[in-house]
C-alpha atoms as an extended CHARMM CRD file, in Angstrom:
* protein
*
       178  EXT
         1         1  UNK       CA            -40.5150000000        8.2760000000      -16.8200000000  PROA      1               0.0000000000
         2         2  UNK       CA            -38.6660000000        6.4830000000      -13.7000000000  PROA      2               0.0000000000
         3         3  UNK       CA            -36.3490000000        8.1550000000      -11.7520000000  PROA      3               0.0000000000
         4         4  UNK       CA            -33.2050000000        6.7180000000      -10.4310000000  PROA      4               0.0000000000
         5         5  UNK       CA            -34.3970000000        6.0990000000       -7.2580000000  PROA      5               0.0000000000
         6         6  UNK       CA            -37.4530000000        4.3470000000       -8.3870000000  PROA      6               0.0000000000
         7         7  UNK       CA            -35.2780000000        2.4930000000      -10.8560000000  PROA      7               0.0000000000
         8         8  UNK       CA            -32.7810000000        1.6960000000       -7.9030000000  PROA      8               0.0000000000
         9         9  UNK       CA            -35.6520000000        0.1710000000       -5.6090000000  PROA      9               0.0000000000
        10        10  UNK       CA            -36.9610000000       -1.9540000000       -8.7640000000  PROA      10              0.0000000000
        11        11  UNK       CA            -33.1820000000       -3.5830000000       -9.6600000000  PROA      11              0.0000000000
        12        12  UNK       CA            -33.7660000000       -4.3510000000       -5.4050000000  PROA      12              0.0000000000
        13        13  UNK       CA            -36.9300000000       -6.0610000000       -5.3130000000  PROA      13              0.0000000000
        14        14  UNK       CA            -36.1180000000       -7.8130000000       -8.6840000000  PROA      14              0.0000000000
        15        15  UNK       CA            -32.6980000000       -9.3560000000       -7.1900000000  PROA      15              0.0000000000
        16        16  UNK       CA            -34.6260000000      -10.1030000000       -3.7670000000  PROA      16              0.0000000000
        17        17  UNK       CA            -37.3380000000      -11.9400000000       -5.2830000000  PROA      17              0.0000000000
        18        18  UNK       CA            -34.7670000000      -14.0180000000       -7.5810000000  PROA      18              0.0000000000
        19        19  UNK       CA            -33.0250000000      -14.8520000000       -4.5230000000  PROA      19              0.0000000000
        20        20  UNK       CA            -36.0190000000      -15.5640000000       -2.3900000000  PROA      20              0.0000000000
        21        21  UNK       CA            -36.9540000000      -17.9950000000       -5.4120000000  PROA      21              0.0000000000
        22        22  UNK       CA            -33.8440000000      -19.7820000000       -5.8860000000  PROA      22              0.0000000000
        23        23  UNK       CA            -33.1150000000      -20.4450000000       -2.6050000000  PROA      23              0.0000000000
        24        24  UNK       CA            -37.0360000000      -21.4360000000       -2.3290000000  PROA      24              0.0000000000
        25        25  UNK       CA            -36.6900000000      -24.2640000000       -5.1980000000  PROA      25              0.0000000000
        26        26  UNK       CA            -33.1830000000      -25.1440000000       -3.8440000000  PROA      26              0.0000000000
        27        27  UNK       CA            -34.8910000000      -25.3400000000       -0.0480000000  PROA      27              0.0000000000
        28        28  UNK       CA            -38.0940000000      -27.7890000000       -1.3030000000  PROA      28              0.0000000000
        29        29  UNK       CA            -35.5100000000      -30.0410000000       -3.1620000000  PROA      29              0.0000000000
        30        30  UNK       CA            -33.8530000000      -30.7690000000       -0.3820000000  PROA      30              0.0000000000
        31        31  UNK       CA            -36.8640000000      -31.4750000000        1.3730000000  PROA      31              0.0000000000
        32        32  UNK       CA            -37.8150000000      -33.5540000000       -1.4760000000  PROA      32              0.0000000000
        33        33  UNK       CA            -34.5740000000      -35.5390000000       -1.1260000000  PROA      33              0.0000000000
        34        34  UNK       CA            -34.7410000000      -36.1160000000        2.5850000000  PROA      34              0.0000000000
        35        35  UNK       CA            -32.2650000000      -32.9520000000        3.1000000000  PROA      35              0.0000000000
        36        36  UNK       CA            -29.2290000000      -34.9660000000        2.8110000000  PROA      36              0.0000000000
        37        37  UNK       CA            -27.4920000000      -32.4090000000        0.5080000000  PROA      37              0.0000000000
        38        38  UNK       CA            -23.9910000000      -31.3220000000        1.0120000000  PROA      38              0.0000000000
        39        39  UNK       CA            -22.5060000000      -28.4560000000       -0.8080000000  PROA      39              0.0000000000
        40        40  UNK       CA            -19.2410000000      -27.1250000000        0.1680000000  PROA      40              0.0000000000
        41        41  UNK       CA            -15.4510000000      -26.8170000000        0.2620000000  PROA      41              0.0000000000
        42        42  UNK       CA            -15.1290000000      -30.2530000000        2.6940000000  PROA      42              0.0000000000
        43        43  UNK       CA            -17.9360000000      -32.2410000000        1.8460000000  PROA      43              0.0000000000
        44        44  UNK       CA            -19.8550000000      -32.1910000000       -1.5850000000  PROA      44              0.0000000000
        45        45  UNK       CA            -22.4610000000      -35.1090000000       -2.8620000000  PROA      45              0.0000000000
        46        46  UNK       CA            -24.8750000000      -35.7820000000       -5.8920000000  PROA      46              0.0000000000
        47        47  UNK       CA            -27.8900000000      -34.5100000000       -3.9850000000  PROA      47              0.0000000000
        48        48  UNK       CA            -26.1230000000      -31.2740000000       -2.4100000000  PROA      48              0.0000000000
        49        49  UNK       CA            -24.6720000000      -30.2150000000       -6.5520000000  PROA      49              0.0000000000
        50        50  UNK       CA            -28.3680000000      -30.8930000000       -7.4300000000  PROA      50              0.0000000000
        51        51  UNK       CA            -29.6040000000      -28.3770000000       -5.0280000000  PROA      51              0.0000000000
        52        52  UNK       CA            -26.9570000000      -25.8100000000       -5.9060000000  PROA      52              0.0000000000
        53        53  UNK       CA            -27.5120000000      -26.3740000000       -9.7760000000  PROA      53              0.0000000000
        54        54  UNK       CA            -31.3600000000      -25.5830000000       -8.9970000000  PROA      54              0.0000000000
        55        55  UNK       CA            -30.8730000000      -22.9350000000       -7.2320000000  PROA      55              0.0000000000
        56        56  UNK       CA            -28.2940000000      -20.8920000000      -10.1090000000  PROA      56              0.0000000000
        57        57  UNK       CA            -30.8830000000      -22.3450000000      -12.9540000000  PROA      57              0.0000000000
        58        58  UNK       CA            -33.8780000000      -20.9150000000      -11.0750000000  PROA      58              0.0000000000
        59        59  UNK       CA            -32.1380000000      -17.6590000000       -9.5310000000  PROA      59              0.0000000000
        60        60  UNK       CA            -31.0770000000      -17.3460000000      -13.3750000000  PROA      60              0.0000000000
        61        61  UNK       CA            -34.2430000000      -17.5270000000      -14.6900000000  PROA      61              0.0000000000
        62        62  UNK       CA            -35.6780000000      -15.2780000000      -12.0410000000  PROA      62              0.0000000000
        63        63  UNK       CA            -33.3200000000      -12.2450000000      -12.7600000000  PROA      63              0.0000000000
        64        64  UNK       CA            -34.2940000000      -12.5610000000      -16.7330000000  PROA      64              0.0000000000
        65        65  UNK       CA            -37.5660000000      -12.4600000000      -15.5710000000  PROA      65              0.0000000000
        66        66  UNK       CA            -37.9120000000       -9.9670000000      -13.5650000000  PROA      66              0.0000000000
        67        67  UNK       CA            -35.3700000000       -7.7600000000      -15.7160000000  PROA      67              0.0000000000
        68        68  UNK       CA            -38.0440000000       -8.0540000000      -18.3710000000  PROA      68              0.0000000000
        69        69  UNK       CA            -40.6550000000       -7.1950000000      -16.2580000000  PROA      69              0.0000000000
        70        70  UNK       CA            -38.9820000000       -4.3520000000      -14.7080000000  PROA      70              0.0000000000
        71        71  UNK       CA            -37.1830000000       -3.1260000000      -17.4250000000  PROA      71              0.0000000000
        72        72  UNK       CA            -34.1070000000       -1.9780000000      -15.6250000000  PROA      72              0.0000000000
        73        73  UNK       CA            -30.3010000000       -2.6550000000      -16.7510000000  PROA      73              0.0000000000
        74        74  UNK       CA            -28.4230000000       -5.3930000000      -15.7530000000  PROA      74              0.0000000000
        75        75  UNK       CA            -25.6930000000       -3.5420000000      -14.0020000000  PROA      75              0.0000000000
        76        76  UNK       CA            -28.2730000000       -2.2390000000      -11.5790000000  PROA      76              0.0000000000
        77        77  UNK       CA            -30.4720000000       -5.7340000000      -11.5590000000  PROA      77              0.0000000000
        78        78  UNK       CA            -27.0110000000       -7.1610000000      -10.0750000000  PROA      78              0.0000000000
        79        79  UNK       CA            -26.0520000000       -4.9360000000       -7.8570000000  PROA      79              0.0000000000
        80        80  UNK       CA            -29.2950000000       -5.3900000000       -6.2340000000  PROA      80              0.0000000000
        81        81  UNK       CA            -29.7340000000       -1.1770000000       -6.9970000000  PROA      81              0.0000000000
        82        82  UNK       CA            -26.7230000000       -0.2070000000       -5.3620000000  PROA      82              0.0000000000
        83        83  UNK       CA            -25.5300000000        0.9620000000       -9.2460000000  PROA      83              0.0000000000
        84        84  UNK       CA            -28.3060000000        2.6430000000      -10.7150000000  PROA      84              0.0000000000
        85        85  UNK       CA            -27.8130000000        4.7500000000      -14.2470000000  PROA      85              0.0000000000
        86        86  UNK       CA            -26.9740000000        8.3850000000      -14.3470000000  PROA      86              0.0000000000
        87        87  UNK       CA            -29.5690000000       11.3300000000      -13.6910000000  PROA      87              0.0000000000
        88        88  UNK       CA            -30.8470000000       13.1940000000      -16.8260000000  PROA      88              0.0000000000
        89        89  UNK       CA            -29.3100000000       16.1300000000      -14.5640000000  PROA      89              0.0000000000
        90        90  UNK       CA            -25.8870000000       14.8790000000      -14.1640000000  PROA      90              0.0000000000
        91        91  UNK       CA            -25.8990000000       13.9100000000      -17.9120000000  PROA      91              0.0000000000
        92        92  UNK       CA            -27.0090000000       17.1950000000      -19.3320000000  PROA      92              0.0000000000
        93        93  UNK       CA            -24.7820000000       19.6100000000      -21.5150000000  PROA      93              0.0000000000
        94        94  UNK       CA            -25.2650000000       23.3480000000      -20.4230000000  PROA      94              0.0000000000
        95        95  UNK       CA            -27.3970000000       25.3690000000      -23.1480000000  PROA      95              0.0000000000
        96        96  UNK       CA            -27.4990000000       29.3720000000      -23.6520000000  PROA      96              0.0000000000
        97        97  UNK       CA            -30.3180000000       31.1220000000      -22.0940000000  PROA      97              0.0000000000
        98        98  UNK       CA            -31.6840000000       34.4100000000      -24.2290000000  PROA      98              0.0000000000
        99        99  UNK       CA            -34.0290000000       36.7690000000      -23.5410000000  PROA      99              0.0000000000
       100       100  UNK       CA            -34.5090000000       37.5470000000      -26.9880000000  PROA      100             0.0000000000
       101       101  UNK       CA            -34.7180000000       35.8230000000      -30.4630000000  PROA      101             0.0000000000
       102       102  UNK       CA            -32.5550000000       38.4490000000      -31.9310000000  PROA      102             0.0000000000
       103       103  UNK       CA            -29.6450000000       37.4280000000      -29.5060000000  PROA      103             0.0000000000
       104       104  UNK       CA            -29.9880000000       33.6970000000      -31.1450000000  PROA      104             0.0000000000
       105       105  UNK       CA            -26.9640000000       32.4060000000      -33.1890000000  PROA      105             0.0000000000
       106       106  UNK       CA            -28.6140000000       29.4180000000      -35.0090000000  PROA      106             0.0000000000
       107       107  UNK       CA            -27.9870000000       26.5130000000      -32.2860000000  PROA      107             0.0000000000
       108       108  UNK       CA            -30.1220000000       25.3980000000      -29.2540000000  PROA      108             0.0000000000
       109       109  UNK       CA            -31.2100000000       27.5780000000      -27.4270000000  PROA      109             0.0000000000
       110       110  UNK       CA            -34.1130000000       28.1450000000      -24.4260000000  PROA      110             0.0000000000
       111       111  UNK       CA            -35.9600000000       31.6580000000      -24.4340000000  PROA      111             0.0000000000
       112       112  UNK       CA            -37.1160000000       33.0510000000      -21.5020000000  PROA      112             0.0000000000
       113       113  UNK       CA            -38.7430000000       35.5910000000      -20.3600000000  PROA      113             0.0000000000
       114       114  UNK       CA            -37.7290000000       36.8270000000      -16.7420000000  PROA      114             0.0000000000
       115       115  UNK       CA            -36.5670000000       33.7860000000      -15.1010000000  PROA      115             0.0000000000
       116       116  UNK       CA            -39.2440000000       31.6330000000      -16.8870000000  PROA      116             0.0000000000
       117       117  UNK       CA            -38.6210000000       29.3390000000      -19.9310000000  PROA      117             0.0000000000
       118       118  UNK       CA            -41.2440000000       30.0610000000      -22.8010000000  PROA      118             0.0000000000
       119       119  UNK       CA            -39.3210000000       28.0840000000      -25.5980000000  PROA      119             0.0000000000
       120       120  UNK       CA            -36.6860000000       26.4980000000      -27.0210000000  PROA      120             0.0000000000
       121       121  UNK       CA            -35.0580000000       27.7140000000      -30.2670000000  PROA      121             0.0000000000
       122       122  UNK       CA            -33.1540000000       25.1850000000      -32.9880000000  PROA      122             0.0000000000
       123       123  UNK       CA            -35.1640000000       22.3820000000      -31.9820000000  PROA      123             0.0000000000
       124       124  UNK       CA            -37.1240000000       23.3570000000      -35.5080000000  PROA      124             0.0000000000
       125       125  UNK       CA            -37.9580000000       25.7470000000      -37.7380000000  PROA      125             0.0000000000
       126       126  UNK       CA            -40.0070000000       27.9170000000      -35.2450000000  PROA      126             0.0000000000
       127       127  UNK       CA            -39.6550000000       28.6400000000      -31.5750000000  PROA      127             0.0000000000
       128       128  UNK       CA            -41.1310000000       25.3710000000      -29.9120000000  PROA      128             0.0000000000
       129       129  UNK       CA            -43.1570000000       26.5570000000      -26.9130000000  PROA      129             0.0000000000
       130       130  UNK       CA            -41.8370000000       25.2800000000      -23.2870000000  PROA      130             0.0000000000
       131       131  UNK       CA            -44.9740000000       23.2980000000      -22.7230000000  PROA      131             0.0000000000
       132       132  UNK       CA            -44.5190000000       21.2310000000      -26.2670000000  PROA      132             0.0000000000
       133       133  UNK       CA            -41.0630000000       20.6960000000      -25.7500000000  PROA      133             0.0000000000
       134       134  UNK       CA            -39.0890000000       17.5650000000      -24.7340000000  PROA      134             0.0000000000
       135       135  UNK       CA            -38.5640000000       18.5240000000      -20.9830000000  PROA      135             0.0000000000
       136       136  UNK       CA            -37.8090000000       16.2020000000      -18.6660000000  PROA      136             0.0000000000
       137       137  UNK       CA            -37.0830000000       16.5140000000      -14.8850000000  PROA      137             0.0000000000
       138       138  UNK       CA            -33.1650000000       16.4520000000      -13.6140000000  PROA      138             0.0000000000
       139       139  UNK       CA            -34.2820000000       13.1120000000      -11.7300000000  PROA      139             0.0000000000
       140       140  UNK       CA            -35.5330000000       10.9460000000      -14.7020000000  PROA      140             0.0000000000
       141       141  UNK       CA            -33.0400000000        8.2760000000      -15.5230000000  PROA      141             0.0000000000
       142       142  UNK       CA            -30.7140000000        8.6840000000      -18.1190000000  PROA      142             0.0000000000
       143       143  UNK       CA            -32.0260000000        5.1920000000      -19.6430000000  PROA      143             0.0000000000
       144       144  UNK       CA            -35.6260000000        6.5110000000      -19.6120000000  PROA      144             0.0000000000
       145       145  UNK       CA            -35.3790000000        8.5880000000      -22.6570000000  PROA      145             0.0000000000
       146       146  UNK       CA            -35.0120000000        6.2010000000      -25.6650000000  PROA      146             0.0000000000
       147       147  UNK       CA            -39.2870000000        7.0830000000      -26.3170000000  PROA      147             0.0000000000
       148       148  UNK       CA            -38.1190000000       10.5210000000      -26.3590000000  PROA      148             0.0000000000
       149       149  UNK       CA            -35.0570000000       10.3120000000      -28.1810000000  PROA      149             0.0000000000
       150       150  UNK       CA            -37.5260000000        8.5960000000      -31.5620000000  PROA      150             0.0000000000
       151       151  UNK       CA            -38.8830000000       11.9880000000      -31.5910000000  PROA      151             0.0000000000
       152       152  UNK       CA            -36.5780000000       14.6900000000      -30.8530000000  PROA      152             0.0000000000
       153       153  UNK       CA            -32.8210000000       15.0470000000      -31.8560000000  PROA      153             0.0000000000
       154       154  UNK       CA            -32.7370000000       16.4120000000      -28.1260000000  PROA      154             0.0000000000
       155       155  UNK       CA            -34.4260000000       16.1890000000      -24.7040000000  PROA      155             0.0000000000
       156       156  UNK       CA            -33.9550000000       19.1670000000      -22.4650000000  PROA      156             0.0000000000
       157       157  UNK       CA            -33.6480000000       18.8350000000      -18.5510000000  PROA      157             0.0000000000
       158       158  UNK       CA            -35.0300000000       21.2210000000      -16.4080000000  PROA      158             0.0000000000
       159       159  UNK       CA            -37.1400000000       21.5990000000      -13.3870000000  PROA      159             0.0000000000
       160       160  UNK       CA            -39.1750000000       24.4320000000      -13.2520000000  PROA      160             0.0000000000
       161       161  UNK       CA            -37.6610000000       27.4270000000      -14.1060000000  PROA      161             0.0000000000
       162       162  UNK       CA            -34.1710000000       25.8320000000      -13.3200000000  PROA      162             0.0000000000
       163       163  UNK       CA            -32.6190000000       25.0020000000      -16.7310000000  PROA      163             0.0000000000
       164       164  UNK       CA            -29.9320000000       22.1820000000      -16.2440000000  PROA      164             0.0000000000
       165       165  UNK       CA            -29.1660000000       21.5280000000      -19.8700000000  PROA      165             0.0000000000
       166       166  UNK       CA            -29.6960000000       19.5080000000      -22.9370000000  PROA      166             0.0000000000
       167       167  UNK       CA            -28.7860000000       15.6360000000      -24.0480000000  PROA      167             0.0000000000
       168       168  UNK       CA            -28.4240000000       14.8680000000      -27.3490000000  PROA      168             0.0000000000
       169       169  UNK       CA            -29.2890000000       11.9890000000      -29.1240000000  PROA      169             0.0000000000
       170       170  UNK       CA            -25.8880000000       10.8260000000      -30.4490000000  PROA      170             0.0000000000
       171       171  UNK       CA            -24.9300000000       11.2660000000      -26.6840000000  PROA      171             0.0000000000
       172       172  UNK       CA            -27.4240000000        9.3270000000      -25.5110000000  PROA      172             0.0000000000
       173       173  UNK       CA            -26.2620000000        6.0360000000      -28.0310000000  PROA      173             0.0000000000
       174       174  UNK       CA            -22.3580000000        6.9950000000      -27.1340000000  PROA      174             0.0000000000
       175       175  UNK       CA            -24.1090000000        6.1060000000      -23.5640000000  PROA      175             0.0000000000
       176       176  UNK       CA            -26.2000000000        3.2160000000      -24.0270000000  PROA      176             0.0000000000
       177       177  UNK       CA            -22.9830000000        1.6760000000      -26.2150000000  PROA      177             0.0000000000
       178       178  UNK       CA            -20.6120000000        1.9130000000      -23.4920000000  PROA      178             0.0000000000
């Protein structure tokens, strides 16, 4: 699973490369057509729109390419990764912490023992141990956990024995629909 920050330096070298690209297929056009082209608020000709119209058709195509290939959203493809999604930390409902089983009241719940989670309670009819869980670190990306979410109702976030929370699944949709 991708962090933000990894996700954030993809959405950059996807918009770079469209860019380099389209300005690349606008730059050998005009080199093809004796680099008389004039785009512009003054002066605009048939061989200047051609270059522009290449470049947004092949700058266009790039970014759909490269958002397949990198699988990142569009909001952060655009903004070059200046917008990337949310952290799985930042996104994360609080859950109770017990030190026993007896203390739990039939909801989610993470056991631990010390300061150490052992398992998570609710998730199914037995205690789930910590290891078999759906944990994921507080920096995965928020759009990172649809595999998870086919599985599990919920995906906790925690990093070691720091317990940030839980997402839940209709959350997570609620997200991705907005």
């Amino acid at each position: 699973m991708r962090s933000v920050r990894q996700l954030r330096l993809a959405g950059l070298i996807a918009y770079l490369a469209a860019l380099v690209a389209g300005l690349l297929a606008s730059g050998l056009l005009d080199l093809a057509l004796g680099g008389h082209g004039e785009i512009g608020w003054t002066h605009l000709n048939f061989d200047g729109f051609l270059e522009g119209l290449v470049f947004l058709l092949i700058f266009t195509l790039a970014l759909w390419v490269a958002k397949q290939a990198v699988r990142v959203s569009a909001t952060t493809l655009l903004s070059a990764g200046l917008f990337g999604p949310p952290s799985a930390r930042r996104f994360a409902r609080p859950i109770p912490l017990v030190e026993t089983v007896e203390s739990f009241e039939g909801r989610l719940a993470v056991l631990r023992e010390g300061e150490a989670p052992v398992g998570v309670l609710g998730l199914e009819d037995r205690v789930v141990p910590w290891d078999e869980a759906p944990v994921v670190s507080g920096e995965t990306a928020v759009t990172e956990l649809g595999s998870l979410f086919w599985r599990y109702p919920v995906v906790l976030v925690a990093d070691g024995n720091t317990v940030y929370g839980a997402i839940r699944r209709e959350a997570y949709i609620k997200y991705l629909e907005a």
